[in-house]
Backbone of each chain as ProteinMPNN parsed JSONL, in Angstrom:
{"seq_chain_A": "XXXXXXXXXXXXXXXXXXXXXXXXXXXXXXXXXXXXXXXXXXXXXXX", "coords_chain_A": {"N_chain_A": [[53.972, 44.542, -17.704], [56.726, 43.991, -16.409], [59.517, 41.108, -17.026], [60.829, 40.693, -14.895], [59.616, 42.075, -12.539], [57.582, 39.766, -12.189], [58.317, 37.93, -11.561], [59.195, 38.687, -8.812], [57.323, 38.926, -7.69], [55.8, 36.333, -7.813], [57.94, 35.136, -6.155], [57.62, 36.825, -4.236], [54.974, 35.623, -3.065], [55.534, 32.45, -3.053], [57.554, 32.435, -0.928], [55.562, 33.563, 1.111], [53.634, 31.666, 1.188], [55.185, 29.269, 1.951], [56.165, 30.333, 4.709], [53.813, 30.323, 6.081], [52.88, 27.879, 5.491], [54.786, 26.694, 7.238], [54.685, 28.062, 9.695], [51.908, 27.129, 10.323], [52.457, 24.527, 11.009], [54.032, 24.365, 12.898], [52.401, 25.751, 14.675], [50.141, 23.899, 14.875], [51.319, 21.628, 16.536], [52.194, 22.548, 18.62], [49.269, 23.304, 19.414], [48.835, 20.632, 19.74], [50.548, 19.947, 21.891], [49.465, 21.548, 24.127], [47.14, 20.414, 24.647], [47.776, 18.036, 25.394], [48.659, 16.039, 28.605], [51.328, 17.673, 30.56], [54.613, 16.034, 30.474], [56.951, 15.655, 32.683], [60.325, 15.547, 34.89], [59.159, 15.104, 37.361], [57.164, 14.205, 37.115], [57.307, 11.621, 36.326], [58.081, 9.863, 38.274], [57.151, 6.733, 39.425], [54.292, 5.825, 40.873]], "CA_chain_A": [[54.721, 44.05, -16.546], [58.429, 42.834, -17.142], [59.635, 39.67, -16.564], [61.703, 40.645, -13.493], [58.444, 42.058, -11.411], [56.433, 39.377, -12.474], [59.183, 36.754, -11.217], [59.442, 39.054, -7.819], [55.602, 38.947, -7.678], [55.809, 34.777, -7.325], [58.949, 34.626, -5.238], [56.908, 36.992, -2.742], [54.057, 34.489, -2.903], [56.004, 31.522, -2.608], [58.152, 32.758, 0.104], [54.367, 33.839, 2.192], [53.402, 30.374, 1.337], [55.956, 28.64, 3.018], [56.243, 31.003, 6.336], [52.547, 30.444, 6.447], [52.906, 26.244, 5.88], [55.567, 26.2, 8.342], [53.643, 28.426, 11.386], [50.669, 26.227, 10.635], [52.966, 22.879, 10.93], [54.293, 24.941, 14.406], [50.948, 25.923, 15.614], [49.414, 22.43, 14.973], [52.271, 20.544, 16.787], [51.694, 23.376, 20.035], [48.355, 22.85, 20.079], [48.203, 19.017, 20.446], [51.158, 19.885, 23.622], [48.967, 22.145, 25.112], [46.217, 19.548, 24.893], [48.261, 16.482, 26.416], [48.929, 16.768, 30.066], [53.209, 18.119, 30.136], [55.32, 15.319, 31.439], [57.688, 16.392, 34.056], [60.756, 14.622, 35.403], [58.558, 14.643, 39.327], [55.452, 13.237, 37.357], [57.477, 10.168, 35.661], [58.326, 9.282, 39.093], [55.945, 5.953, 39.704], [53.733, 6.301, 42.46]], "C_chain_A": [[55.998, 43.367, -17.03], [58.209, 41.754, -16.1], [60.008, 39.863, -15.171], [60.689, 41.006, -12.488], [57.175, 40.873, -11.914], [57.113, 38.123, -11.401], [59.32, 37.449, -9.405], [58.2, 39.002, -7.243], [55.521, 37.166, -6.81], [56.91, 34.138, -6.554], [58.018, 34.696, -3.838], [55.671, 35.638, -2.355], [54.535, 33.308, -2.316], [56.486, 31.228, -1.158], [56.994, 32.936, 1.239], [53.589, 32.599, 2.163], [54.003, 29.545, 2.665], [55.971, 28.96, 3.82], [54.849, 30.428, 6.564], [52.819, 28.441, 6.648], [53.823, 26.073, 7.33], [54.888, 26.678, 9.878], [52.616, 27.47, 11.288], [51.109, 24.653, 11.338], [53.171, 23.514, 12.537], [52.92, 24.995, 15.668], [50.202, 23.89, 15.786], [50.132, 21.673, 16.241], [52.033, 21.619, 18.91], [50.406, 23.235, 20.034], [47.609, 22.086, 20.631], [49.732, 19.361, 21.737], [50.426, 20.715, 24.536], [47.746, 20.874, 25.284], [46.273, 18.615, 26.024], [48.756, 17.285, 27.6], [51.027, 16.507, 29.622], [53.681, 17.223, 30.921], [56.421, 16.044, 31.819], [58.566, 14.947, 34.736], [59.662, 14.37, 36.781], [57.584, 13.763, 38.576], [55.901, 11.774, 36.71], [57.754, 9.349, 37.011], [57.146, 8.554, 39.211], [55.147, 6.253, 40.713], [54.133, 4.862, 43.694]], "O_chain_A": [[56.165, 42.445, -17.83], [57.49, 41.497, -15.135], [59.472, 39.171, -14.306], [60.743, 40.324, -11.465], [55.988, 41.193, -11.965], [56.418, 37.519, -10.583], [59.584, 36.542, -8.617], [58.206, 39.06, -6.014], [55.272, 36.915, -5.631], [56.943, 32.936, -6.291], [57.703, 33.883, -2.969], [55.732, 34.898, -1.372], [54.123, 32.994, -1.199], [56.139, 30.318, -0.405], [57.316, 32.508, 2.347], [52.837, 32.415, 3.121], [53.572, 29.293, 3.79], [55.767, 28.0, 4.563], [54.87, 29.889, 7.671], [52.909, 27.869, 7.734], [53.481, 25.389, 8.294], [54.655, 25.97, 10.857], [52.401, 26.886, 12.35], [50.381, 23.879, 11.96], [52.392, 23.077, 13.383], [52.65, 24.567, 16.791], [49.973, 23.103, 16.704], [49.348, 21.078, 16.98], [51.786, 21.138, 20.016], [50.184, 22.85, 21.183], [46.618, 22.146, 21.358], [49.598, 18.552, 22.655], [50.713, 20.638, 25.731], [47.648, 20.499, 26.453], [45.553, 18.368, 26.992], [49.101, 18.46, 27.724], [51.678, 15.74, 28.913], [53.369, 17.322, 32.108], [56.763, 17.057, 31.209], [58.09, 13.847, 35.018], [59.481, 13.19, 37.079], [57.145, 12.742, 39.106], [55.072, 10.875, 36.569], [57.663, 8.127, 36.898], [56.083, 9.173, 39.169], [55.536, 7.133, 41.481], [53.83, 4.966, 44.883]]}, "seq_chain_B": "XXXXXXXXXXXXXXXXXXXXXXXXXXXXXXXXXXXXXXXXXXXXXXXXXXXXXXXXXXXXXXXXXXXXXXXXXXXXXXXXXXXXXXXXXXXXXXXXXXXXXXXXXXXXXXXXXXXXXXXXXXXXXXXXXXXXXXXXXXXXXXXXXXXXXXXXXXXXXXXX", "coords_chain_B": {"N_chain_B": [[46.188, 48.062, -19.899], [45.428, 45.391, -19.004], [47.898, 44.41, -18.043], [47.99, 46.012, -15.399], [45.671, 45.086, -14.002], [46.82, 42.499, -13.855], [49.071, 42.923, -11.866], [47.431, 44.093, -10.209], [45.711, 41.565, -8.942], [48.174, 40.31, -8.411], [48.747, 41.76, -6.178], [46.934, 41.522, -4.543], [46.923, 39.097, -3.695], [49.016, 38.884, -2.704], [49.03, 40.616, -0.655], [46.702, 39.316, 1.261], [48.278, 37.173, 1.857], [49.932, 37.647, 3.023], [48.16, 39.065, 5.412], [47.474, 36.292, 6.608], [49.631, 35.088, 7.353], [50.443, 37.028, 9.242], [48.317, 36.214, 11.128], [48.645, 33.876, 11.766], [50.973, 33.767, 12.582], [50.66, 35.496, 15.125], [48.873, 33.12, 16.577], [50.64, 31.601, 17.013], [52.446, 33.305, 18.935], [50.665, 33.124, 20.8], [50.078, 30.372, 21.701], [52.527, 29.352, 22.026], [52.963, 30.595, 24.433], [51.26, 29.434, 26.044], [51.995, 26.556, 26.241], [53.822, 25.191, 28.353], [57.595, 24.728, 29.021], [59.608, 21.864, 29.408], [61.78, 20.767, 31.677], [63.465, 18.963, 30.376], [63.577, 20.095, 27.786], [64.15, 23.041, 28.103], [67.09, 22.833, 29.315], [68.52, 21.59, 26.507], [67.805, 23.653, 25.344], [69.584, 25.846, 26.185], [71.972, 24.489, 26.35], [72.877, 24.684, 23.602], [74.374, 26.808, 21.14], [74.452, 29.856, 20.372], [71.511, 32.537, 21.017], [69.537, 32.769, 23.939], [67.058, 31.933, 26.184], [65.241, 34.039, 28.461], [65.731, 33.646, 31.747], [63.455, 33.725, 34.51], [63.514, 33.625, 37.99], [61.165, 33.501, 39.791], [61.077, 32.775, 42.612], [61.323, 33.366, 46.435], [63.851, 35.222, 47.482], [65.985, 34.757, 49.828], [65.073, 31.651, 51.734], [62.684, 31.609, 53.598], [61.87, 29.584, 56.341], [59.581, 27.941, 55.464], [58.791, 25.09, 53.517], [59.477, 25.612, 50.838], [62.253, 26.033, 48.548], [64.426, 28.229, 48.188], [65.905, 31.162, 45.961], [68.563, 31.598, 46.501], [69.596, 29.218, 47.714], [69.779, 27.107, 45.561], [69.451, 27.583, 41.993], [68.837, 27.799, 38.553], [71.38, 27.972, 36.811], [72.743, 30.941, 35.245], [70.077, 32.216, 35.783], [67.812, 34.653, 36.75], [66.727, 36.467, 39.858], [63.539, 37.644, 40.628], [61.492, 37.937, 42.4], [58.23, 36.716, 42.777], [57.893, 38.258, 40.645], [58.019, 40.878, 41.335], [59.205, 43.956, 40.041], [60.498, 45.518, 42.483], [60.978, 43.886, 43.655], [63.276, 42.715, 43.266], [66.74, 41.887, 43.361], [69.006, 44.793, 43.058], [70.947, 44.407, 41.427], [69.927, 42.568, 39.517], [68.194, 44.068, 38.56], [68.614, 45.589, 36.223], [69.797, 44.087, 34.49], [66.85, 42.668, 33.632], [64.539, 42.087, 30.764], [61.9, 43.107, 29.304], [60.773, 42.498, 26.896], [61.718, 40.208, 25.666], [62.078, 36.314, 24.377], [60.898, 34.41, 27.696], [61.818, 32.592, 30.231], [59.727, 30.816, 33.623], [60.114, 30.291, 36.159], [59.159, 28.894, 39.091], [58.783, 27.315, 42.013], [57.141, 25.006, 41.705], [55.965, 25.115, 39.417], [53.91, 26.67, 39.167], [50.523, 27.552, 38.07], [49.797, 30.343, 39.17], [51.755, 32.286, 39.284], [52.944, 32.081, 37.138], [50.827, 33.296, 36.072], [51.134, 36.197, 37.07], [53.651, 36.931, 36.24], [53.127, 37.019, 33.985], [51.417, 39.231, 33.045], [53.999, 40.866, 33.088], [55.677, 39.994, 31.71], [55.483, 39.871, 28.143], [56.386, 37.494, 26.328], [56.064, 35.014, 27.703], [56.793, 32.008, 29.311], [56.129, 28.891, 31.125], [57.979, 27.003, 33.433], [57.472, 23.71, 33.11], [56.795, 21.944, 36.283], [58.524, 23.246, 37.671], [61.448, 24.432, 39.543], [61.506, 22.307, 40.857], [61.21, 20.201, 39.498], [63.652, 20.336, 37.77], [65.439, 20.298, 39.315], [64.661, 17.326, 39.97], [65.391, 16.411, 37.702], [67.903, 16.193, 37.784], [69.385, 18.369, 36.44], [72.037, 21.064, 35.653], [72.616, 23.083, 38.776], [73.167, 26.126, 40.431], [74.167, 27.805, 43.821], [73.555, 30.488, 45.906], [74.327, 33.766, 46.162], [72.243, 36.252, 43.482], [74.561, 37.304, 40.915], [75.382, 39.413, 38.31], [76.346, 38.59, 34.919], [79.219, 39.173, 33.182], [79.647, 39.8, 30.387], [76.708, 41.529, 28.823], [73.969, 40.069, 28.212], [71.029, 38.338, 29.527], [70.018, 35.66, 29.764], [70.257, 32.074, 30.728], [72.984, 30.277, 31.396], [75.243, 27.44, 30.741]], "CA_chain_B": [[45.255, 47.251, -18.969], [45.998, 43.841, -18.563], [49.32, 44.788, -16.88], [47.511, 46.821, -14.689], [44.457, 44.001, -13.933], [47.799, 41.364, -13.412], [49.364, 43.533, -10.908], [46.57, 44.194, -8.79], [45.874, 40.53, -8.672], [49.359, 39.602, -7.47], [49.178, 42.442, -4.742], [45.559, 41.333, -3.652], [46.857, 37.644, -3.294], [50.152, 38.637, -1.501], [48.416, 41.251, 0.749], [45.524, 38.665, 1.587], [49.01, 35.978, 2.528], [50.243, 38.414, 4.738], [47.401, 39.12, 6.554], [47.308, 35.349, 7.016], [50.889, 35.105, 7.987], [50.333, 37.644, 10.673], [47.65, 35.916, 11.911], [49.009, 32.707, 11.754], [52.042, 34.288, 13.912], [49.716, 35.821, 16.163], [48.104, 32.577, 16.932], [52.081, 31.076, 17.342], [52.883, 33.317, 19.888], [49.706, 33.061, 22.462], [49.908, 28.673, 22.035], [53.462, 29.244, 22.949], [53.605, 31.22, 25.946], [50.573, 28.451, 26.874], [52.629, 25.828, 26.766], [55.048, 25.098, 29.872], [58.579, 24.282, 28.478], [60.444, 20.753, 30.07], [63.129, 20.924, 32.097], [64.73, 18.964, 29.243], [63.681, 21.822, 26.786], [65.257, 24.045, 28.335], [68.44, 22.334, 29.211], [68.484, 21.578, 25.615], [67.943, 25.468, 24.93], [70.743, 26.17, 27.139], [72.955, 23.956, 26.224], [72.919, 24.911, 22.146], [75.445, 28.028, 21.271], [73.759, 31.324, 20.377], [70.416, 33.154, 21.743], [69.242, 32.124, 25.06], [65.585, 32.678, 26.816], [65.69, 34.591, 29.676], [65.079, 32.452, 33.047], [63.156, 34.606, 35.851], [63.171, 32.789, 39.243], [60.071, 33.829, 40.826], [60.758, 32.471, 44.152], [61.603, 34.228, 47.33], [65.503, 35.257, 47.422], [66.153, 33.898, 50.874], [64.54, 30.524, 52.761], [61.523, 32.441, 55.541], [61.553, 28.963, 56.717], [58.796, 27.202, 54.993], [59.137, 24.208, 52.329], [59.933, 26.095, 49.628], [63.986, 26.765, 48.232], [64.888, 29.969, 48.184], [66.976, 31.53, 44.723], [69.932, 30.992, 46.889], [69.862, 28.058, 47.895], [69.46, 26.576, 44.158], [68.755, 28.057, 41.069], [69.421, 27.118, 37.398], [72.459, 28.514, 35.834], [72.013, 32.423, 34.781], [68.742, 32.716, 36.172], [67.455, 36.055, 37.381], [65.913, 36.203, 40.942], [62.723, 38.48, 40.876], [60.531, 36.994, 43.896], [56.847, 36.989, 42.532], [57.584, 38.571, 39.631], [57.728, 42.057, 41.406], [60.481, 44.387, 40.152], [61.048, 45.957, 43.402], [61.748, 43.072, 44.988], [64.708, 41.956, 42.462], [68.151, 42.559, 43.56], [69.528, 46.079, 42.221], [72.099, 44.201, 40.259], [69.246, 41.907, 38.793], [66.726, 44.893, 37.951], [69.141, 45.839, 35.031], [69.588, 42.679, 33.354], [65.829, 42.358, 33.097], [64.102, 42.676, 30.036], [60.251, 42.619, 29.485], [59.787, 41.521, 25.353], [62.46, 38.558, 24.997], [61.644, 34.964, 24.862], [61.122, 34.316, 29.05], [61.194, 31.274, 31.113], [59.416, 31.588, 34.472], [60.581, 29.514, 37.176], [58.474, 28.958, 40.159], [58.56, 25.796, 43.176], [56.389, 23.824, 41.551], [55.755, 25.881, 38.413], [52.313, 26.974, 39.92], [49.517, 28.97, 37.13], [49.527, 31.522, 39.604], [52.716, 32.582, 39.617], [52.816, 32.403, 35.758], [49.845, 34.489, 35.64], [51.241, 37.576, 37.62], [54.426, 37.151, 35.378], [52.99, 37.498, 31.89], [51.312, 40.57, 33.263], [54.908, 42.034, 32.862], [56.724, 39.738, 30.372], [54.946, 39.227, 26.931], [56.182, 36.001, 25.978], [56.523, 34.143, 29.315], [56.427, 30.514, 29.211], [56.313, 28.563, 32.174], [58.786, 25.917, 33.313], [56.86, 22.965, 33.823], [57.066, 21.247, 37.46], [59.214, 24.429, 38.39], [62.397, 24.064, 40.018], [61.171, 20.551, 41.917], [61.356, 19.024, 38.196], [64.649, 20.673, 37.591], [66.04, 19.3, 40.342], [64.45, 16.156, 40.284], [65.846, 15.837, 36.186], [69.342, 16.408, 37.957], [70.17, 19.756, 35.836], [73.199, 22.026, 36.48], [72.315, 23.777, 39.653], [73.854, 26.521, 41.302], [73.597, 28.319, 44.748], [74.225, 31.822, 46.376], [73.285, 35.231, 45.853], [73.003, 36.266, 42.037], [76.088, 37.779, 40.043], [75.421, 39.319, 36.783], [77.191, 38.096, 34.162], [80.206, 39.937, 32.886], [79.46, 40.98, 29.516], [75.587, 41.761, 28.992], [73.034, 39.0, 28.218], [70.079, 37.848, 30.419], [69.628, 34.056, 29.156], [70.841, 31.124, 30.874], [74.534, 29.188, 30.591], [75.628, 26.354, 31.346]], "C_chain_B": [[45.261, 45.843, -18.408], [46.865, 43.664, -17.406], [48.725, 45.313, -15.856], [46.451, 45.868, -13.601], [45.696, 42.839, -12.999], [48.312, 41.674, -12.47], [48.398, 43.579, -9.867], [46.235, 43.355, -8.329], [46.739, 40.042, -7.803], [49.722, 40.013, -6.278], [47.957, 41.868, -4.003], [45.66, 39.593, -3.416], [48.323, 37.815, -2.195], [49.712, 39.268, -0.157], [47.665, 40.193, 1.666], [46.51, 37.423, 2.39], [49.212, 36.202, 3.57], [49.596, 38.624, 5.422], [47.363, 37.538, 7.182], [48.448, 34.765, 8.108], [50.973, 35.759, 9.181], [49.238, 37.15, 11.615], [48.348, 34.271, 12.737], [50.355, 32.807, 12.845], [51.922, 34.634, 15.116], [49.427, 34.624, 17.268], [49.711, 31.622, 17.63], [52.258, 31.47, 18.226], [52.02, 33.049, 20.855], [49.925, 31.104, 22.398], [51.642, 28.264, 22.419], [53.598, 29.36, 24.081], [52.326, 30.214, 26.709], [51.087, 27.551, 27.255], [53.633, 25.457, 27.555], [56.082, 24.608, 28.666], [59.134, 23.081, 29.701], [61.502, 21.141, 30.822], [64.142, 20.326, 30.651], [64.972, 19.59, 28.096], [64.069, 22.321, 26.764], [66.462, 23.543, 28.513], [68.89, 22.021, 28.03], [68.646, 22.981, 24.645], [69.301, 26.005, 25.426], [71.731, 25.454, 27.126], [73.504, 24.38, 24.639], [73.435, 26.657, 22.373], [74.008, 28.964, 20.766], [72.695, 32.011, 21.281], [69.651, 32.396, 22.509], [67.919, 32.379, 25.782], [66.394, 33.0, 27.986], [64.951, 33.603, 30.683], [64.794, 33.792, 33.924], [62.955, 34.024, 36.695], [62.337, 33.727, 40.009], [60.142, 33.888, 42.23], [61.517, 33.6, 44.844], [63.459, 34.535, 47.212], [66.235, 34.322, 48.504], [64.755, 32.596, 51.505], [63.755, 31.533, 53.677], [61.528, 31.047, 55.747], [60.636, 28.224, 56.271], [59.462, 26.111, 53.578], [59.703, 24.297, 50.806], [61.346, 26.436, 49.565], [63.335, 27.825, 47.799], [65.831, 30.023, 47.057], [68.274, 31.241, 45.437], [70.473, 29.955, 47.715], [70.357, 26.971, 46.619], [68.729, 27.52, 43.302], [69.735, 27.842, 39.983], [70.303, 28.06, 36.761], [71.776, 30.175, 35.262], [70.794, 33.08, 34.816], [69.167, 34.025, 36.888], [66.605, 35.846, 37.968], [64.446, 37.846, 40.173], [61.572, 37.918, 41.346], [59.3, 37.845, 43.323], [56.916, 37.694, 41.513], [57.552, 40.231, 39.318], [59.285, 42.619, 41.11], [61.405, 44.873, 41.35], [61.411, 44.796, 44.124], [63.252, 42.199, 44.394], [65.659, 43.242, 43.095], [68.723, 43.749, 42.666], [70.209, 45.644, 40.936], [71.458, 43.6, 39.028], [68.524, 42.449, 37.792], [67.494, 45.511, 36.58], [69.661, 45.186, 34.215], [68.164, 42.198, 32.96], [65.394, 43.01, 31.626], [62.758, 41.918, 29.245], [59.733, 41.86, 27.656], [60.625, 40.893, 24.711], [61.636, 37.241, 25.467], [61.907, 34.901, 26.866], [60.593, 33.083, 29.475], [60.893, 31.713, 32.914], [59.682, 30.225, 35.376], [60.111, 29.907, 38.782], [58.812, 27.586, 41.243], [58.622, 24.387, 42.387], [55.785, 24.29, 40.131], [53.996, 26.143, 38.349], [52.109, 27.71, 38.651], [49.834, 30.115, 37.861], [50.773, 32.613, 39.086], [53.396, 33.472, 37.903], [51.985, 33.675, 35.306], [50.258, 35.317, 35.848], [52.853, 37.774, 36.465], [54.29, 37.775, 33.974], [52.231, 38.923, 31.996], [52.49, 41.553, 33.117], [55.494, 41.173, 31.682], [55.692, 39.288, 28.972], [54.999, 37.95, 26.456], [56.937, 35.334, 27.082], [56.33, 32.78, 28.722], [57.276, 30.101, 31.142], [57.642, 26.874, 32.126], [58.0, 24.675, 33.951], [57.51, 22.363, 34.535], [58.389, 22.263, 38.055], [60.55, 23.687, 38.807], [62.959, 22.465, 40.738], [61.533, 20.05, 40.981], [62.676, 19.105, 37.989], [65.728, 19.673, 38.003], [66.101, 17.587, 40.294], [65.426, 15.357, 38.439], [67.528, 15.288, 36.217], [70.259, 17.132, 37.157], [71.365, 20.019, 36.422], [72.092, 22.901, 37.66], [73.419, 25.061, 40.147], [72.979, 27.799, 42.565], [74.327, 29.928, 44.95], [73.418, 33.257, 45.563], [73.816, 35.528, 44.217], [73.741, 37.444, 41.693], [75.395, 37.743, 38.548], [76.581, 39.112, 35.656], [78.312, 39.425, 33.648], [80.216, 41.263, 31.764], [77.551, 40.72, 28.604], [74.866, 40.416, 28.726], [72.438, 38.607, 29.307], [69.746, 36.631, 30.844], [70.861, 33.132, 29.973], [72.423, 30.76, 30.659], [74.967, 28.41, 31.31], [77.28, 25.932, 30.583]], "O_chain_B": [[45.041, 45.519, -17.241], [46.736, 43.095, -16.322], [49.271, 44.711, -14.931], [46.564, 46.059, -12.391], [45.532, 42.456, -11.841], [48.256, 40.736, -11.675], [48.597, 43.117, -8.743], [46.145, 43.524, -7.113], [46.461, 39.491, -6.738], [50.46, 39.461, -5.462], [48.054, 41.764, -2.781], [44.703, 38.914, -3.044], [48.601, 37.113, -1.223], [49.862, 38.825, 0.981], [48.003, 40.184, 2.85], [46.006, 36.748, 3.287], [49.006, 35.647, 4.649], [50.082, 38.491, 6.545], [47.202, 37.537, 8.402], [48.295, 34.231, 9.206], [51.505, 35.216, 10.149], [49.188, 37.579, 12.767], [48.414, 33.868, 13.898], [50.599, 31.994, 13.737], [52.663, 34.335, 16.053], [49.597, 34.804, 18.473], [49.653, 31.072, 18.729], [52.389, 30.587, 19.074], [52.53, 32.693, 21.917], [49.852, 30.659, 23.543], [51.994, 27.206, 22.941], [54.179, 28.569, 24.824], [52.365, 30.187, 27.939], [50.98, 27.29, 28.453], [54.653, 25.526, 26.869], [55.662, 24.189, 27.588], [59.062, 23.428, 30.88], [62.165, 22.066, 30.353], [65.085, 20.881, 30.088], [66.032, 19.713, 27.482], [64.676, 22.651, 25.745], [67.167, 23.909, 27.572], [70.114, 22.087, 28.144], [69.326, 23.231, 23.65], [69.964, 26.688, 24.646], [72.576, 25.727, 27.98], [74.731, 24.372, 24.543], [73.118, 27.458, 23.253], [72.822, 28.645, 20.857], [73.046, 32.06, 22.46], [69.066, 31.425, 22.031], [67.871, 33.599, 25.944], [67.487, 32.629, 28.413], [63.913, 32.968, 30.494], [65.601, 34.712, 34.06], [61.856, 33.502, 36.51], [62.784, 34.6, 40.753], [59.558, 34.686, 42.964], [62.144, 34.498, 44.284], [64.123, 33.637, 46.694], [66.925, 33.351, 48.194], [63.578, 32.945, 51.602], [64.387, 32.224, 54.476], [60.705, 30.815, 54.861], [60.821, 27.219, 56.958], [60.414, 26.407, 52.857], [60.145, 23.486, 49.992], [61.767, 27.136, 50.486], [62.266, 28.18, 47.302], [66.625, 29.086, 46.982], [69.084, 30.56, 44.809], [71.573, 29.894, 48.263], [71.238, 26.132, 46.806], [67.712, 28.135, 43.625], [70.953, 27.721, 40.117], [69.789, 28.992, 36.143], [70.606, 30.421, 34.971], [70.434, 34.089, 34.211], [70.233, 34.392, 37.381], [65.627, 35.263, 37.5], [64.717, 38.754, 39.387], [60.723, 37.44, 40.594], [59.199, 39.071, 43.305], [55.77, 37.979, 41.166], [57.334, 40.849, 38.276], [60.305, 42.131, 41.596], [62.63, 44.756, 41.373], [62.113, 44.816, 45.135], [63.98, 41.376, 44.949], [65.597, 44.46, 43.264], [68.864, 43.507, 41.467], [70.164, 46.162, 39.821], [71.881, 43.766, 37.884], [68.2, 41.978, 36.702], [66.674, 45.98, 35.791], [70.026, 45.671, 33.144], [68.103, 41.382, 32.041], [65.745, 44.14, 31.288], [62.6, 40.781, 28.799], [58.818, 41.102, 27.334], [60.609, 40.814, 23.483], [60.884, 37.077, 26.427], [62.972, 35.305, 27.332], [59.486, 32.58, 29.284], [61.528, 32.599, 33.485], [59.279, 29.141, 34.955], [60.513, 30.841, 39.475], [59.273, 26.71, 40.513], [59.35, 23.397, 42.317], [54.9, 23.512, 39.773], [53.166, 25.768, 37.521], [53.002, 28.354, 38.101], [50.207, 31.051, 37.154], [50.506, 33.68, 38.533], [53.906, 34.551, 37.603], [52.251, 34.625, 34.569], [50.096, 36.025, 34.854], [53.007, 38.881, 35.95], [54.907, 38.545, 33.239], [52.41, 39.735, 31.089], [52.297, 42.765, 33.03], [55.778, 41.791, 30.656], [55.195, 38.164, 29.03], [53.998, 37.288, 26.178], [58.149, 35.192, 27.239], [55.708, 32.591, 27.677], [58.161, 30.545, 31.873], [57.963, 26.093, 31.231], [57.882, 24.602, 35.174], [58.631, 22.001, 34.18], [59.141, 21.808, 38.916], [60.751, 22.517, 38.483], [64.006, 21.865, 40.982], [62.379, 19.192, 41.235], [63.212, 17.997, 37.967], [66.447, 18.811, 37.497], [67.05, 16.825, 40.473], [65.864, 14.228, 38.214], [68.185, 14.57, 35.463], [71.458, 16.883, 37.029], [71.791, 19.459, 37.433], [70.955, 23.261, 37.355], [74.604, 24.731, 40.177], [71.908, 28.395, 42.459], [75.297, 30.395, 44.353], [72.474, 33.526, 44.82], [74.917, 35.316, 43.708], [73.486, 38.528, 42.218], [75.018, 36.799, 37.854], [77.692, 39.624, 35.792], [77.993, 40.596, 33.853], [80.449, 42.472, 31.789], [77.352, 39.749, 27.874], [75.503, 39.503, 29.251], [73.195, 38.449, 30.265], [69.289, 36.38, 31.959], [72.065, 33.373, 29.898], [72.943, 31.074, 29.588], [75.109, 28.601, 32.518], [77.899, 24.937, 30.962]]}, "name": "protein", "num_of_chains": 2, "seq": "XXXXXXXXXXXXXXXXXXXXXXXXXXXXXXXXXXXXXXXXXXXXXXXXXXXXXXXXXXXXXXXXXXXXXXXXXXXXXXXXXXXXXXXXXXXXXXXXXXXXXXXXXXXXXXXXXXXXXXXXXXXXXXXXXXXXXXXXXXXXXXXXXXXXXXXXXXXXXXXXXXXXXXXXXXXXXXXXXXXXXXXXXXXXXXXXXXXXXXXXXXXXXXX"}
């Protein structure tokens, strides 16, 4: 294996790392707003 | 052999990412199109230069008299009327600015489930506008009234 596919080998990795950390950081952060009820200018109105 | 052993390794750990990655994308778009977007989300979306979600105004085109605005009475900046979500009932000029697999905001009253529901039956990634047009309003957005005018030179998405 040369150096240059070995080095294109651990970019790809790296690079499917990160997309993958970052959707997980995305998904996490959407699934505690679907949780909480969605504020809404009508619902800040006091009662 | 080695080389051979090292290689198949590095494909059976990148293959095994990507499947993760696609899942992990997968799971991105359905907890999107769950979550309602803000009025100040979107005005925020719509205010920032480049690519714009598409707005579909659900509601009726004209006022029948009941409590509900009508698309021409009010509706948010570059929205596209299509009452309930049905194509035939969008304005001729409207039915060719639609388009079914861009980002879509769905704009209803009161931003009712229902309304949402019969939408994502045609648009893939719908998201709803939470508290519908009432919130809009009530946030004191850009508004505008009258029958809709497609934009000049193509795009679907919002402007303010």
């Amino acid at each position: 294996m040369t150096r240059f596919e070995r080095i294109a080998y651990i970019a790809s990795i790296v690079g499917l790392v990160s997309a993958l950390l970052v959707l997980n950081g995305q998904n996490e952060e959407l699934a505690e707003s679907s949780n909480s009820p969605v504020t809404t200018a009508s619902a800040e109105v006091a009662p | 052999m080695r080389t051979t052993i090292e290689r198949i390794i590095y494909l059976l750990v990148i293959a095994t990412l990507g499947g993760m990655v696609i899942q992990a994308g997968n799971l991105h778009s359905a907890l999107e199109n769950a979550v309602p977007v803000t009025p100040k989300e979107l005005y925020a979306q719509l205010k920032k230069k480049g690519r714009k979600p598409q707005i579909i105004d659900a509601r009726a085109l004209k006022s029948v008299g009941d409590d509900d605005e009508a698309f021409e009475e009010s509706h948010i900046p570059g929205a596209i009327p299509m009452p309930g979500c049905a194509m035939i009932k969008a304005p001729v000029a409207a039915q060719a600015m639609i388009q079914v697999g861009v980002p879509t905001i769905i704009v209803s009253q009161q931003g009712d489930e229902k309304t949402l529901t019969a939408c994502q039956a045609k648009f893939s990634r719908a998201r709803n506008l939470a508290g519908g047009m009432a919130a809009w309003e009530d946030a004191d957005y850009p508004e505008e009234d009258g029958e809709y005018l497609p934009p000049k030179m193509g795009g679907g998405g919002g402007c303010l």
